[in-house]
Structure formats: structure tokens, C-alpha cells
N, CA, C and O of each residue as an XYZ file, in Angstrom:
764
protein
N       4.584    -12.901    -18.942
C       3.690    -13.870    -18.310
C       4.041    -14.001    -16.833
O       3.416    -13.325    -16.016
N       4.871    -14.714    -16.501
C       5.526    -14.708    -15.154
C       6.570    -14.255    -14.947
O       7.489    -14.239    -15.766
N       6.615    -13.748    -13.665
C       8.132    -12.806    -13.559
C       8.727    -13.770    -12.397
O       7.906    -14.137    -11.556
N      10.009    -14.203    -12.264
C      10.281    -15.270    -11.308
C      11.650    -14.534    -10.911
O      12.455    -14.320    -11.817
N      11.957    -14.132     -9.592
C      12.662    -13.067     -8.785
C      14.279    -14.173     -9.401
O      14.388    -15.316     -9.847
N      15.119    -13.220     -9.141
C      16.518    -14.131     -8.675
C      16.836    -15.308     -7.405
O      17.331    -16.322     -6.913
N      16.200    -14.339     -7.426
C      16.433    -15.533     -5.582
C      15.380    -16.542     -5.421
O      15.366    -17.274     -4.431
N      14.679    -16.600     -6.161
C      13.737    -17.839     -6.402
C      13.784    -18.682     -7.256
O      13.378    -19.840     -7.155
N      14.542    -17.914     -8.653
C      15.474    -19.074     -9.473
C      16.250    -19.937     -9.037
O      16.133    -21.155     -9.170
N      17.303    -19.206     -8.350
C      18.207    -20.102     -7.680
C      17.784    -20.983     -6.312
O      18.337    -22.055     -6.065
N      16.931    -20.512     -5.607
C      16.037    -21.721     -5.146
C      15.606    -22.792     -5.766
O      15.752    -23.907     -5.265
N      15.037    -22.607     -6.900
C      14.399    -23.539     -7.631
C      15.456    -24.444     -8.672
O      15.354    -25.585     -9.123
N      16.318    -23.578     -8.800
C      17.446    -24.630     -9.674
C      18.348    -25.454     -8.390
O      19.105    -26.413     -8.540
N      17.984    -24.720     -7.061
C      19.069    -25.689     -6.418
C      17.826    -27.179     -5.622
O      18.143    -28.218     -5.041
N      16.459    -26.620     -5.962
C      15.737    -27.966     -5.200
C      15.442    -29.205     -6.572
O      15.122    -30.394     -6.569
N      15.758    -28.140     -7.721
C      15.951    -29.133     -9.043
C      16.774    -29.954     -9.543
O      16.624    -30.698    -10.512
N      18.033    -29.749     -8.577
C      19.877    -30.020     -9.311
C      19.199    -31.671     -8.532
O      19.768    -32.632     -9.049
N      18.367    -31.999     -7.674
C      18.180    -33.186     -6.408
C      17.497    -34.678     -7.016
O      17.547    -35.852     -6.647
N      16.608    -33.677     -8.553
C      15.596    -34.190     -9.044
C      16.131    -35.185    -10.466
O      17.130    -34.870    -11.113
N      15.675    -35.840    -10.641
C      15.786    -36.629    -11.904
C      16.183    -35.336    -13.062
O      15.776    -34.185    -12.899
N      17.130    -35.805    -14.357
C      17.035    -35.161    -15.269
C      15.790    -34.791    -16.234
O      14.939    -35.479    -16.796
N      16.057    -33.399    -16.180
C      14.711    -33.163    -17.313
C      13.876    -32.549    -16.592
O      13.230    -31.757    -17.277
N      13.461    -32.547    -15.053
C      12.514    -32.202    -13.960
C      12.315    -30.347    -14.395
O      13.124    -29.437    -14.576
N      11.177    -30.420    -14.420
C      11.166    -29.191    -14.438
C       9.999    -28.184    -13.015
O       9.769    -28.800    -11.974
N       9.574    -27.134    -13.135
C       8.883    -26.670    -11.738
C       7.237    -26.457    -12.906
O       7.248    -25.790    -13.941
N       6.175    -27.102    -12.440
C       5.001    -26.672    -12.979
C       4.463    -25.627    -11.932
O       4.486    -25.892    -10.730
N       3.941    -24.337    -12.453
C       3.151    -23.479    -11.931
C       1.507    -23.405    -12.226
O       1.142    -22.694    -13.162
N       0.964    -23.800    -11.799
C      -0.771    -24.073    -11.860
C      -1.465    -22.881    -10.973
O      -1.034    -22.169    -10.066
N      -2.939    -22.997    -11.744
C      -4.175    -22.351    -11.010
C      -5.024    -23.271    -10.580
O      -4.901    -24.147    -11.436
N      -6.020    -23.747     -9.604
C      -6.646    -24.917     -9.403
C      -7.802    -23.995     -9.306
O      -7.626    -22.907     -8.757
N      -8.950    -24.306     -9.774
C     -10.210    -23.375     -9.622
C     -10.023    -21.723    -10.417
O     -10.202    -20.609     -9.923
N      -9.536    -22.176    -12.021
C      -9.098    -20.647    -12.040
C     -10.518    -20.038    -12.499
O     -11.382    -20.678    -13.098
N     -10.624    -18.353    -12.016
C     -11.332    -17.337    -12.138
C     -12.416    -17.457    -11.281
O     -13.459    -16.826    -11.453
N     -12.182    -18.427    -10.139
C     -13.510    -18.390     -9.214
C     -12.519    -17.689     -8.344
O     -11.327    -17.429     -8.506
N     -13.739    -17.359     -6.936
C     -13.040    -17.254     -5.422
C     -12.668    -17.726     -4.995
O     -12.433    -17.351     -3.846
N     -12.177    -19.127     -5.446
C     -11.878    -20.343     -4.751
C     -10.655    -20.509     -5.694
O     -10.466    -21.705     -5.917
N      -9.817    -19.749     -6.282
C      -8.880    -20.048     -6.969
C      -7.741    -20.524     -6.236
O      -7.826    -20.468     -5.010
N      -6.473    -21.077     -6.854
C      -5.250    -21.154     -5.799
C      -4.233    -21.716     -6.675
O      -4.358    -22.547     -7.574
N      -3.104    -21.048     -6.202
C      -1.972    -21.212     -7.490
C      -1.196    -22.072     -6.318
O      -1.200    -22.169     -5.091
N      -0.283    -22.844     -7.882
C       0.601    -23.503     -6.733
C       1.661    -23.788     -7.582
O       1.609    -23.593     -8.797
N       2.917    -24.381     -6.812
C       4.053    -24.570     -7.886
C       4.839    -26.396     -7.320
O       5.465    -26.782     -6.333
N       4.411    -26.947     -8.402
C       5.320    -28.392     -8.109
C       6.269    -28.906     -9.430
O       6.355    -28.421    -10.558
N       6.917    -30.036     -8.851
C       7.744    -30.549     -9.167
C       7.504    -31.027    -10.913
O       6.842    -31.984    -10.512
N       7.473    -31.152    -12.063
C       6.625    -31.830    -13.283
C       7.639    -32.971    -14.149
O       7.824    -32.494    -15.269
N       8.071    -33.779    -14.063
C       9.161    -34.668    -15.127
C       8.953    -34.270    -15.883
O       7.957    -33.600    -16.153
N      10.080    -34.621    -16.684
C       9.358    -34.628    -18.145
C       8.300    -35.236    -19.008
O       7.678    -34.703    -19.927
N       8.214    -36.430    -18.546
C       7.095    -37.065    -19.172
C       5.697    -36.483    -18.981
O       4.882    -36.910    -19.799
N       5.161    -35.470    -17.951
C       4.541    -34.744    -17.701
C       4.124    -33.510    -17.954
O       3.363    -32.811    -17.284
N       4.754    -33.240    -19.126
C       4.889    -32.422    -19.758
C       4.121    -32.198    -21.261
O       4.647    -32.764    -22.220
N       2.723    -31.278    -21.527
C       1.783    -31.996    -22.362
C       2.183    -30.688    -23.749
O       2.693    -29.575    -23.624
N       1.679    -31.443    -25.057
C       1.880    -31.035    -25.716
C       1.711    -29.086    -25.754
O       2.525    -28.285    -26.213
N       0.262    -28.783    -25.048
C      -0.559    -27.747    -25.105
C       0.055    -26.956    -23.768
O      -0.393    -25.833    -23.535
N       0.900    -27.426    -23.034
C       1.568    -26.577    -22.080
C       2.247    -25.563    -22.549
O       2.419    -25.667    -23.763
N       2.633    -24.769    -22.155
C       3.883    -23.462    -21.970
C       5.016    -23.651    -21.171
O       5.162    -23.942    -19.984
N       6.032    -23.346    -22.392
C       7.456    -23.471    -21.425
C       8.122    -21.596    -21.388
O       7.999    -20.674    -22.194
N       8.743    -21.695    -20.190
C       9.149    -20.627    -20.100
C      10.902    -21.393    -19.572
O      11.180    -22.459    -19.023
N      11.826    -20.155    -20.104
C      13.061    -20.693    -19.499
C      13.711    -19.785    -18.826
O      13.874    -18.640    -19.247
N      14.228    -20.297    -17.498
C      14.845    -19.417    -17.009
C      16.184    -20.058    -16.212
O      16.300    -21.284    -16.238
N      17.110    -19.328    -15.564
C      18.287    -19.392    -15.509
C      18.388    -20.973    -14.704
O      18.331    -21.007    -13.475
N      18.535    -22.194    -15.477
C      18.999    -23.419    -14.781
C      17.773    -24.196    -15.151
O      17.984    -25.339    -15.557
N      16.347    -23.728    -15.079
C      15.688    -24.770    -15.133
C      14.324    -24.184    -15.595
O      13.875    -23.221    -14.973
N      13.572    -24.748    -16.742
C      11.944    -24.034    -17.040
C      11.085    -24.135    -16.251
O      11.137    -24.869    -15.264
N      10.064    -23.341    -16.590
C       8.845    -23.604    -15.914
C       7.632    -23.619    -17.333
O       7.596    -23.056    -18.427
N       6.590    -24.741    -16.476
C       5.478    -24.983    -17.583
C       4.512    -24.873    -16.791
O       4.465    -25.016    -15.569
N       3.684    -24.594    -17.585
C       1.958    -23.499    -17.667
C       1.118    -24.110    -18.441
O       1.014    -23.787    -19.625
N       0.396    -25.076    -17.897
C      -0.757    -25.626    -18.574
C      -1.523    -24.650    -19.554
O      -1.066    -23.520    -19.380
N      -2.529    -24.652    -20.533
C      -2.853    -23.957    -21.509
C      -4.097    -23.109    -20.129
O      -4.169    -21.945    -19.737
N      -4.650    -23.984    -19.866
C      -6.344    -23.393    -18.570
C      -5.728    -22.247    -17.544
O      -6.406    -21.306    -17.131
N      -4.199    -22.491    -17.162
C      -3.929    -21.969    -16.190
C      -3.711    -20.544    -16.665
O      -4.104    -19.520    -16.105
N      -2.787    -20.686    -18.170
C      -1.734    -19.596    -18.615
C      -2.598    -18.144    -18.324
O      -2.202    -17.515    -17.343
N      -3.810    -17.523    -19.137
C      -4.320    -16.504    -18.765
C      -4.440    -16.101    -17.359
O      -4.655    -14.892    -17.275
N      -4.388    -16.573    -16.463
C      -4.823    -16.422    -14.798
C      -3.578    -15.862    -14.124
O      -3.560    -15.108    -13.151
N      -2.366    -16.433    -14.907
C      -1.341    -16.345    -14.454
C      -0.187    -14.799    -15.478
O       1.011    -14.551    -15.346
N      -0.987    -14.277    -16.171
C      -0.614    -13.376    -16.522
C      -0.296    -12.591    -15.223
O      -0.817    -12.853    -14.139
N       0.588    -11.624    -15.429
C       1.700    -10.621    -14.630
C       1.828    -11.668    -13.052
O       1.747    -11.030    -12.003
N       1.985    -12.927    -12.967
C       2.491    -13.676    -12.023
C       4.166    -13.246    -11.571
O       5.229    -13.122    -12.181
N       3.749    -13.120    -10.288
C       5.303    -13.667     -9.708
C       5.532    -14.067     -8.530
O       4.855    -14.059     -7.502
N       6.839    -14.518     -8.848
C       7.106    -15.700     -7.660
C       8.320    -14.820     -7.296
O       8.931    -14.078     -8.065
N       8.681    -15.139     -5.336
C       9.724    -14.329     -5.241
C      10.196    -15.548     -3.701
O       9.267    -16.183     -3.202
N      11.111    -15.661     -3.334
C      11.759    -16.120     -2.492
C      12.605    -15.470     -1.485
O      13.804    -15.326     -1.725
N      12.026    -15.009     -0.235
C      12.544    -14.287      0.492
C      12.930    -14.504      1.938
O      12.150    -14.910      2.799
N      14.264    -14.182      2.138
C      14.974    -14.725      3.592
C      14.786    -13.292      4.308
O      15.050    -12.157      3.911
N      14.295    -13.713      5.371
C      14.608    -12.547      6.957
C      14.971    -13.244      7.940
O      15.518    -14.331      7.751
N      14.670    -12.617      9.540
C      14.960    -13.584     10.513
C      13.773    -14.782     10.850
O      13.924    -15.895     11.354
N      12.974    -14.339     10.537
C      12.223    -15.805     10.458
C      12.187    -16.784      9.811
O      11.445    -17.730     10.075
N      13.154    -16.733      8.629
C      13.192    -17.882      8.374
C      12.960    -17.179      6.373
O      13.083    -15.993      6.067
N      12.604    -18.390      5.318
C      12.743    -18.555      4.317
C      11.485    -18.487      3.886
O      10.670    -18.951      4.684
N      10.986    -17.995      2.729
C       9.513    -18.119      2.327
C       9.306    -17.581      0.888
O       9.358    -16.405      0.530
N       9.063    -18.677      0.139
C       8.507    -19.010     -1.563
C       7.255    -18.056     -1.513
O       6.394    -18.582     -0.807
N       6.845    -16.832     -2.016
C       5.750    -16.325     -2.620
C       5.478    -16.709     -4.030
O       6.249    -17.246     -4.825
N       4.050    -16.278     -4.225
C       3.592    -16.328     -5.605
C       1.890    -15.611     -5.291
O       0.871    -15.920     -4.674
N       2.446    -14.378     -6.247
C       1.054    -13.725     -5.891
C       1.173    -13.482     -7.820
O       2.025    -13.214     -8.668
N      -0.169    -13.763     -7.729
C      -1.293    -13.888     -9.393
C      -2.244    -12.988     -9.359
O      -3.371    -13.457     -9.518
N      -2.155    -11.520     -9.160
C      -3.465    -10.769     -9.491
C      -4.699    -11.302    -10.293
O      -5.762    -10.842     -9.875
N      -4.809    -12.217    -11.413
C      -5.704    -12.242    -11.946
C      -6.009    -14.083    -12.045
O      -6.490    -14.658    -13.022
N      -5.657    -14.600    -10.998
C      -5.699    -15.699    -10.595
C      -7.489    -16.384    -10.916
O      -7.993    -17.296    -11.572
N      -8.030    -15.085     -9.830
C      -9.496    -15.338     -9.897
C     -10.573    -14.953    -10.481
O     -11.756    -15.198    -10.242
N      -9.805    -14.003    -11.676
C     -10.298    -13.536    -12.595
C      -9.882    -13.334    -13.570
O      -8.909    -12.590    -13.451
N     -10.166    -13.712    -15.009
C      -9.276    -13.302    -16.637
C      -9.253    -11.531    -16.369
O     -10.148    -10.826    -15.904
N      -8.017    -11.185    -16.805
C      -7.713    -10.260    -17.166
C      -8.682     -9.970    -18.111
O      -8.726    -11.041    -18.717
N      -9.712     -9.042    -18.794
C     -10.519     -8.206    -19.938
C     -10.042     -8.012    -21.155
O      -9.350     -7.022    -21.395
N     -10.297     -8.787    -21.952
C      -9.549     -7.876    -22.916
C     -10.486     -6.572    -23.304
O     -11.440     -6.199    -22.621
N     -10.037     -5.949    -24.525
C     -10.620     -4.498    -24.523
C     -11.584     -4.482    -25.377
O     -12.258     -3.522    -25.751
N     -11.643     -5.745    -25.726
C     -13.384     -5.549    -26.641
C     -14.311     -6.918    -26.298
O     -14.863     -7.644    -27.125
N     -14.314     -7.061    -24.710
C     -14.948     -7.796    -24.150
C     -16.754     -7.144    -24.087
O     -17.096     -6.003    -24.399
N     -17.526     -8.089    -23.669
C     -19.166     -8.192    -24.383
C     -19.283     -8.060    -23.088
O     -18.648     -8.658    -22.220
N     -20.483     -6.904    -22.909
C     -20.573     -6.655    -21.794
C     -21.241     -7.432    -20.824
O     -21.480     -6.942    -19.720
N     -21.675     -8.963    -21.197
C     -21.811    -10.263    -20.451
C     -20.125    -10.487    -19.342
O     -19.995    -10.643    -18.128
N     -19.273    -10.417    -20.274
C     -17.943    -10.503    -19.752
C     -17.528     -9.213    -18.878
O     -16.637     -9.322    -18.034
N     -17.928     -8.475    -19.010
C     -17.738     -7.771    -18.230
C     -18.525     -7.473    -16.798
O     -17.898     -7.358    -15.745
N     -19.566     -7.392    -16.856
C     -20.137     -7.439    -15.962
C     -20.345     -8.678    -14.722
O     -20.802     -8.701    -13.579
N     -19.654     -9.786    -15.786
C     -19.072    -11.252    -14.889
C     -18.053    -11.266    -14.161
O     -17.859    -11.966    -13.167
N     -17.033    -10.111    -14.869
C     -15.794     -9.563    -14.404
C     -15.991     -9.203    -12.667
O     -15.462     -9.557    -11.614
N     -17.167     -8.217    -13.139
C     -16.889     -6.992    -11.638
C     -17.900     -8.154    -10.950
O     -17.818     -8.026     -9.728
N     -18.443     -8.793    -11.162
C     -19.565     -9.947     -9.712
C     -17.857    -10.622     -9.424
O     -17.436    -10.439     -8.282
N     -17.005    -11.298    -10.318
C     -15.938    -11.997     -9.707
C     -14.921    -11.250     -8.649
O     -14.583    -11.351     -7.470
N     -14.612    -10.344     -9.940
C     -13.789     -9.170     -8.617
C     -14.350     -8.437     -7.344
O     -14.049     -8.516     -6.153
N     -15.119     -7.820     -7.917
C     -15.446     -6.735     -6.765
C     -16.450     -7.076     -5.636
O     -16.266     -6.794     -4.452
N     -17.615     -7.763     -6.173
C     -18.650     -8.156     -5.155
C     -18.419     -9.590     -4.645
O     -18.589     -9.774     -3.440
N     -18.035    -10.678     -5.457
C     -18.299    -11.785     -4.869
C     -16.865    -12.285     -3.839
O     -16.913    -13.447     -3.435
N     -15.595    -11.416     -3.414
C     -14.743    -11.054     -2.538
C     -15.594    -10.757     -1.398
O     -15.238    -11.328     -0.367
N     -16.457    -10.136     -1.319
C     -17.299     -9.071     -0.231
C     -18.320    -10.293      0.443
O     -18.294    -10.551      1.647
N     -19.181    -10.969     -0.493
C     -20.127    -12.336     -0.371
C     -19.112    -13.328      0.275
O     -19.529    -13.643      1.389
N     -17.855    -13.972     -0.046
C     -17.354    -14.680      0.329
C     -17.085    -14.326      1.764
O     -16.874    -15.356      2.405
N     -17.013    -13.173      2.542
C     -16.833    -13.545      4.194
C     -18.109    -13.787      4.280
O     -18.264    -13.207      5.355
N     -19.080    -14.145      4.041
C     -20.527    -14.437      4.599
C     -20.711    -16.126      3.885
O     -21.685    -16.867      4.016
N     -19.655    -16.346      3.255
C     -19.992    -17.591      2.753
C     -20.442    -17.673      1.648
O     -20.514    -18.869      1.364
N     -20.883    -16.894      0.638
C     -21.883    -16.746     -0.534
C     -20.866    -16.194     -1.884
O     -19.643    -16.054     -1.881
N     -21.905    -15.932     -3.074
C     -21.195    -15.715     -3.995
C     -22.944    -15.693     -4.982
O     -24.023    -16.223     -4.715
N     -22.524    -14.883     -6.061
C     -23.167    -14.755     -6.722
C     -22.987    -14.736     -8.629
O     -21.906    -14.187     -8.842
N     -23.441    -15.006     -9.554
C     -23.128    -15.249    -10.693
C     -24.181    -14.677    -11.505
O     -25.293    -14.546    -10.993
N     -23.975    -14.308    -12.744
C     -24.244    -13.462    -13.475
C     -25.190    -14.852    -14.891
O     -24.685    -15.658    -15.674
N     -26.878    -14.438    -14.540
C     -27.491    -16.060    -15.592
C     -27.245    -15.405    -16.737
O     -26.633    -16.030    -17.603
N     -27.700    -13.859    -17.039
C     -28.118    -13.302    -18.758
C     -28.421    -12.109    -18.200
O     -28.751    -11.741    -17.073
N     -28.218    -11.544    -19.334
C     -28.195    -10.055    -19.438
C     -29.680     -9.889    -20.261
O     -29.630    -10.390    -21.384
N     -30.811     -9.361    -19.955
C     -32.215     -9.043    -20.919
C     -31.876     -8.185    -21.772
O     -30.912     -7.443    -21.583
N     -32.758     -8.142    -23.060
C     -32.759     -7.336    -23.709
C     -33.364     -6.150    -23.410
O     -33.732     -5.483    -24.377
N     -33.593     -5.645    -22.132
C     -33.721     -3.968    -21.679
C     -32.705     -3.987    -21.299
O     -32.239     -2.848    -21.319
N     -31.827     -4.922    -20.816
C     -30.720     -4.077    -19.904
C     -31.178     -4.680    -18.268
O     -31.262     -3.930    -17.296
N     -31.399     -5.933    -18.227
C     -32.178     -6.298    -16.509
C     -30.937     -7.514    -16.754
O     -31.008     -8.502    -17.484
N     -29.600     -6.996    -15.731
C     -28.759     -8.325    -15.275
C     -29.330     -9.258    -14.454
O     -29.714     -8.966    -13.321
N     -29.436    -10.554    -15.008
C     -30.239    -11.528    -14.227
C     -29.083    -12.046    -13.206
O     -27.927    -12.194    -13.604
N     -29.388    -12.258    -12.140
C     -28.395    -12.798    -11.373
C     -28.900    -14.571    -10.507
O     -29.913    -15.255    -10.659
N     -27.907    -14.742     -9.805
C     -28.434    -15.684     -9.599
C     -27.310    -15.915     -7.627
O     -26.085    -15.813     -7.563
N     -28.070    -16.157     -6.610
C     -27.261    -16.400     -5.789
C     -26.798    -18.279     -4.581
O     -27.318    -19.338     -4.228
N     -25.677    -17.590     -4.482
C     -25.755    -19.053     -3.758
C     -24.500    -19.062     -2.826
O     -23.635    -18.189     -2.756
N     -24.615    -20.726     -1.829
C     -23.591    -20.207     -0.444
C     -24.627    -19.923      0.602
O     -25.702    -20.517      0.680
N     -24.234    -19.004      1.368
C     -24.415    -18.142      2.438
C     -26.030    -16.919      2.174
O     -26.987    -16.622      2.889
N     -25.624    -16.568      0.900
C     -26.902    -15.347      0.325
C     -27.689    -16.351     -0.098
O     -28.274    -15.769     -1.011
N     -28.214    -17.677     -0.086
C     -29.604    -18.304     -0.535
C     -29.861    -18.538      1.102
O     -29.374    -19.046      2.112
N     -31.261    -17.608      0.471
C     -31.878    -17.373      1.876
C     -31.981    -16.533      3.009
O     -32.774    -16.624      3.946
N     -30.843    -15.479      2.759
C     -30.433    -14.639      3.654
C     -31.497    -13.766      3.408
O     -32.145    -13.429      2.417
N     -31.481    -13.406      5.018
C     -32.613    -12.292      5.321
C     -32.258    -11.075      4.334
O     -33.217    -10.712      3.653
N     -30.851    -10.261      4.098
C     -30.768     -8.828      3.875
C     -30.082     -9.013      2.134
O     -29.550     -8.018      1.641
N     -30.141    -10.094      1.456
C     -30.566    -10.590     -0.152
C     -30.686     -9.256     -0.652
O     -29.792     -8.771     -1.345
N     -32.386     -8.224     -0.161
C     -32.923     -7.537     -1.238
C     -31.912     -5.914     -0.760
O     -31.779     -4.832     -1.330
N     -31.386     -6.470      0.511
C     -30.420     -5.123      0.368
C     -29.196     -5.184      0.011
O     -28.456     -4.219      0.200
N     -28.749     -6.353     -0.582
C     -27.338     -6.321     -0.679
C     -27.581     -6.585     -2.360
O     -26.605     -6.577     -3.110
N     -29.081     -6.838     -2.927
C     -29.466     -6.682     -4.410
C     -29.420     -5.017     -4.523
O     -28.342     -4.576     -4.923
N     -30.121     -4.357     -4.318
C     -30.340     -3.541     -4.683
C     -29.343     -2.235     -3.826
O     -29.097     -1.265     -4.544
N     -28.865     -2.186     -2.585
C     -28.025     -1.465     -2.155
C     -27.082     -1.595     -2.386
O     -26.357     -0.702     -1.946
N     -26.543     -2.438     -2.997
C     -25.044     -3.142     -3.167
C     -24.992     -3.388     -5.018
O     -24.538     -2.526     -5.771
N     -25.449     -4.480     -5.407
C     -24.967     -5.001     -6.640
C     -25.432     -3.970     -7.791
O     -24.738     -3.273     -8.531
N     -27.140     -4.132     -7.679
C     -27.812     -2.825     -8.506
C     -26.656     -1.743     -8.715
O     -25.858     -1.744     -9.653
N     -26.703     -0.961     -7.831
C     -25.836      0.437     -7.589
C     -24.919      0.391     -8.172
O     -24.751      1.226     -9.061
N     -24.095     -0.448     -7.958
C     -22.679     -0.350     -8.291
C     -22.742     -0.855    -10.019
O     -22.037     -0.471    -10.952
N     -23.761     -1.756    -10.006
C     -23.532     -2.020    -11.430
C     -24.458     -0.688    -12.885
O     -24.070      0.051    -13.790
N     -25.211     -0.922    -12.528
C     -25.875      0.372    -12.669
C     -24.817      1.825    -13.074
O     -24.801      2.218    -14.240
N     -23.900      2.597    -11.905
C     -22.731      3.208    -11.630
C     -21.928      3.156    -13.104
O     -21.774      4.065    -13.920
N     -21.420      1.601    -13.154
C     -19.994      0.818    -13.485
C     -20.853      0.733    -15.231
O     -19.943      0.669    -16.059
N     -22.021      0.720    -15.828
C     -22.297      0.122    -17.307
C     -23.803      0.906    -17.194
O     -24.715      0.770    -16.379
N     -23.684      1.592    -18.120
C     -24.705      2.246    -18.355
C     -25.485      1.072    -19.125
O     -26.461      0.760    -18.442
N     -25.424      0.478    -20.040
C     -26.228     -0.464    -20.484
C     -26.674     -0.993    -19.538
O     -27.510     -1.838    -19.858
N     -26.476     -0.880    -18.206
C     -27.664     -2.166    -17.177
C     -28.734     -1.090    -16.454
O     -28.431     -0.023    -15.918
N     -29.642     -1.489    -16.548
C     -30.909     -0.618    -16.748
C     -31.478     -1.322    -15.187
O     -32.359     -0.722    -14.571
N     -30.870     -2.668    -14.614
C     -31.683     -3.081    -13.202
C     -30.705     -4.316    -12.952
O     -29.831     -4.644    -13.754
N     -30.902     -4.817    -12.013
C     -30.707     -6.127    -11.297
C     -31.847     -7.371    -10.922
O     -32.869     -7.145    -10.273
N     -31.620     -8.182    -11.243
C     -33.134     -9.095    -11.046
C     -32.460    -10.474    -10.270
O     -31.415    -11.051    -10.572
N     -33.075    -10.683     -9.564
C     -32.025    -12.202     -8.551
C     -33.858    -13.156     -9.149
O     -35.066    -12.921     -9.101
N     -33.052    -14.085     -9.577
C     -33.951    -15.410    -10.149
C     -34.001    -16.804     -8.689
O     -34.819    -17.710     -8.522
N     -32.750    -16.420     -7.862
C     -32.495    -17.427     -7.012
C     -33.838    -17.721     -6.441
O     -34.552    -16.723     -6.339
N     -34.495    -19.147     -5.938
C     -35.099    -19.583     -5.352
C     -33.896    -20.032     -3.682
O     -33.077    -20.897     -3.372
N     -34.722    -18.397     -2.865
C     -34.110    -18.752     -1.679
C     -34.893    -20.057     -0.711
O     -36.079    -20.173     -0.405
N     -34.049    -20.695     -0.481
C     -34.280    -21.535      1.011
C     -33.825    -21.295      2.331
O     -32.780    -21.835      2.693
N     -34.665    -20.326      3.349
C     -33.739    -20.675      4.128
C     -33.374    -21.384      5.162
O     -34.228    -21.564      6.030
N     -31.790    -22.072      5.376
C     -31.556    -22.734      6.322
C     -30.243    -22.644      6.945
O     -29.509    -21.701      6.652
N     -29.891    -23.510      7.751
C     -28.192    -23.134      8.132
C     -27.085    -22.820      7.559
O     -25.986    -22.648      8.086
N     -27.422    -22.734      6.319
C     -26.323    -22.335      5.031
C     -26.495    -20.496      5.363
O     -25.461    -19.842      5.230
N     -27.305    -20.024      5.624
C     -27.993    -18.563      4.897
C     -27.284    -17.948      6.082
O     -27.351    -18.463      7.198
N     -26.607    -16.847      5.833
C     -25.776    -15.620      6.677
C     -26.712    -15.622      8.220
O     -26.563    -16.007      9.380
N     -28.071    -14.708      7.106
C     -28.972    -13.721      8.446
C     -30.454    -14.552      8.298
O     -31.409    -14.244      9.011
């Protein structure tokens, strides 16, 4: 689940030795599997500590993993590293902003997968993002947009030059792309 370096243990057991008994370090996702995800690591008592959490133990002191967070935080790690600038706590979560797949995921889930990963990374410098309404029974991914792309002038090229293509490419079962969004446009919209 999480891999937590040496040198970040002992960071963490020495900002813990300060803390009330029992204190342990909670590791969270806030917004997990959007673009807007963000992990973070604080302080948790014990009394804070819920039935449906995850404990992990490691050298001096655990760490707990809310049940919402735990998948996001698969192959997590945290690492603590000194140079001359100074001291600095990482924590990088590959799948923070997206569930990991399992291998007999419905190709609804999948194709929600690659709008989270691959395209809606690309939408987010423009402000936008896009989501996946239903899949038709031909095979027409309904989409749906919003952000920055409601309203944007170049929508039918970044539908069809961009999302189409690649999805199309990526799942033979998708036969088209269809955007349902009712654009407006105004100071929200890219172009």
C-alpha cells in the first residue's frame, strides 16, 4: 500500500515522540480520483481513529488510511530528503487521481479511466475537464463538458481531433464520441 522511506520514518517518529501518547500520522486523499486530487499527511490521536480506517505499522509509530482514501493511495510513498537547501517531506501517489483498474473493469470504467488520466490533465491547463454521461448501445460515448471547454470556440476539435481519436484508438467497442454539453459562452470558456 504505502511505502514510507527510512528517513521519513524517523522524521515522523521524531515529530511524534512531541505528541500526546497514542498520536499517530494520518495519510489522506482530499478530492480522490478527480484533477483536483491532493494527498496530505497530518497529525491523527487516537480518538480519531475510525473503526473503517487502515492501520499500517511502521518503525516507532503507524500510519492510518481512511477506507475512501486507501485505493488512491495504492503504491504511495513518502520520502524525506536533506540537501543543501534545506529538508523536504515528499509524497507522490500515482493513482491519487485516479483508481488503479482492476482487470475486469466495464468498459464504462474504463473509458472514465483514460477521460481522468489522459485527457482531462490536458483540459485542466485551459481550465476545463470533461466526464464520461453513458456509453449507447452502438458504442456512442456520451460525454459531457465543463470549466473552461463550456463554450469554447475549438470544443468540436478537441471532440473529435482529440477525445474521439484517441478513444476510438484505445476501445474498439466505442464506435463515436457525442458531447451532450449545452455550451454557454462566457468568461469561463478558453477560446
Amino acid at each position: 500500500m504505502i511505502t514510507i522511506s527510512e528517513s521519513a520514518q524517523t522524521h515522523f517518529a521524531k515529530l511524534l515522540s512531541d505528541q500526546a501518547e497514542g498520536t499517530s500520522i494520518r495519510v489522506f486523499v482530499v478530492n480522490p480520483g478527480t484533477a483536483q486530487a491532493e494527498c496530505g499527511v497530518s497529525y491523527c490521536p487516537a480518538d480519531a481513529v475510525e473503526k473503517s480506517d487502515m492501520r499500517f505499522n511502521f518503525n516507532g509509530f503507524d500510519a492510518i488510511v481512511d477506507e475512501e482514501s486507501a485505493p488512491f493511495l495504492e503504491e504511495a510513498e513518502i520520502d524525506f530528503v536533506t540537501d543543501k537547501m534545506g529538508s523536504q517531506l515528499t509524497l507522490k501517489a500515482p493513482n491519487a487521481k485516479a483508481k488503479k483498474l482492476k482487470d475486469n473493469a466495464s468498459l464504462e470504467e474504463r473509458v472514465e479511466h483514460m477521460l481522468v488520466t489522459d485527457v482531462n490533465p490536458q483540459l485542466a491547463n485551459h481550465g476545463g475537464q470533461v466526464s464520461l454521461v453513458e456509453i449507447t448501445e452502438d458504442g456512442i460515448a456520451v460525454v459531457q463538458f465543463g470549466g473552461g471547454c463550456n463554450g469554447c470556440s475549438m470544443i468540436d476539435v478537441t471532440l473529435k481531433e482529440g477525445i474521439e481519436k484517441e478513444m476510438i484508438a484505445k476501445f474498439e467497442e466505442i464506435t463515436g464520441v457525442r458531447d451532450v454539453t449545452e455550451h454557454a459562452r462566457g468568461d469561463h470558456s478558453y477560446y
